[in-house]
N, C-alpha and C positions, 0 to 999 in steps of 0.2 A: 269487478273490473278495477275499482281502485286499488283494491289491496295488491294486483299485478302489476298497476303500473306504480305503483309506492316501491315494493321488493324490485322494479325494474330500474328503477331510478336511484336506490341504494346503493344495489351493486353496480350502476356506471361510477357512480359519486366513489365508492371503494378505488372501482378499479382506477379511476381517473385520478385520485390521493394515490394510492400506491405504486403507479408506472412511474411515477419521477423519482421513487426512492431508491437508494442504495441496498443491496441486498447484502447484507453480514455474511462473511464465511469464514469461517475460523481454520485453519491449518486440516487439510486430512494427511493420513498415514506416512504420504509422500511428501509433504512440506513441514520445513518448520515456521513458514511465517503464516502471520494473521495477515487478513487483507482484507478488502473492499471490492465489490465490483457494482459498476451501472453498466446500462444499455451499452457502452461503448472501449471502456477499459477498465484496470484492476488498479489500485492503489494499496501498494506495502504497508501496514499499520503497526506491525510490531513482527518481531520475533524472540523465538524459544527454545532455539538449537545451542546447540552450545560447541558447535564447532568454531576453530580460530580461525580458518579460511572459507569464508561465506563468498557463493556468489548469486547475486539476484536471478533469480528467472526474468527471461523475455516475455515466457507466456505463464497465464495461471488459469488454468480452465478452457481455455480455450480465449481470454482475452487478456492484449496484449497489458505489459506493466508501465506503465506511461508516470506513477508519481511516485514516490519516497515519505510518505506523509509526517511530519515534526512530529520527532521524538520515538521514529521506530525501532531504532540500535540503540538509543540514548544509557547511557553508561553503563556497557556492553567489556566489560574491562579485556575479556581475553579475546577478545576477535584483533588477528592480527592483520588478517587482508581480505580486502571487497571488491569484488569486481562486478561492477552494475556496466548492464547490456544498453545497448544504441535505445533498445525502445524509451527508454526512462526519458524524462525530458526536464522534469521536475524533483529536485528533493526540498523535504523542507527545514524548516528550522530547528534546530539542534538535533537534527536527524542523527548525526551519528558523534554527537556530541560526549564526552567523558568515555570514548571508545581508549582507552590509556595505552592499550597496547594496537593500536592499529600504527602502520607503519607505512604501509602500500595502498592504493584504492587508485583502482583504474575508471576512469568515468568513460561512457559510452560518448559516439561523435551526436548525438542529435538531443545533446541536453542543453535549455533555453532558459533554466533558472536556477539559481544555488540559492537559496536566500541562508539568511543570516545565521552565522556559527553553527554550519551543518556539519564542522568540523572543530568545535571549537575544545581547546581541552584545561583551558582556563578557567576557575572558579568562578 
């Protein structure tokens, strides 16, 4: 009987450590960006395509793209234009920094933070 409720109380203790964690997904077939996702939405962590005109997805998996996470374009030379979707709300720092040939970037209506030199192309 202990020994059941010892393995009973591991696996809550697992499961209870692991529900709050981020789940890793890396790019499949269809995507070139890296990303993030929790219980609620996806966050952009890098990309690996090498087209000049990138546009974010809205969705990635089925959940929406809510942040731009520092440093996921970061010197990015040939991407000349970005167009990130209404869902985005958040990008972050030096997100698309040393992007040398970006020119255009259309930002979505329901973005609530830029932080610092998410464009900066200054050394």
């Amino acid at each position: 009987m202990k020994k059941v409720l010892s393995f009973i109380l591991s696996v809550v203790m697992l499961l209870s450590i692991s529900a709050g964690m981020n789940i890793n997904v890396f790019a499949n077939e269809e995507s070139d960006f890296r990303y993030i996702v929790n219980e609620k939405y996806a966050t952009i962590t890098g990309y690996f395509g090498d087209d000049t005109i990138v546009t974010i997805p809205s969705v990635i998996d089925g959940y929406p793209v809510v942040v731009i996470d520092d440093y996921a374009f970061y010197g990015y030379y040939s991407i000349r234009s970005v167009t990130i979707p209404d869902s985005v709300q958040y990008i972050g720092t030096m997100t698309f920094s040393h992007c040398d040939s970006l020119t255009y970037v259309s930002i979505g209506r329901n973005i609530k933070k830029i932080n610092r030199d998410a464009f900066c192309t200054e050394p």
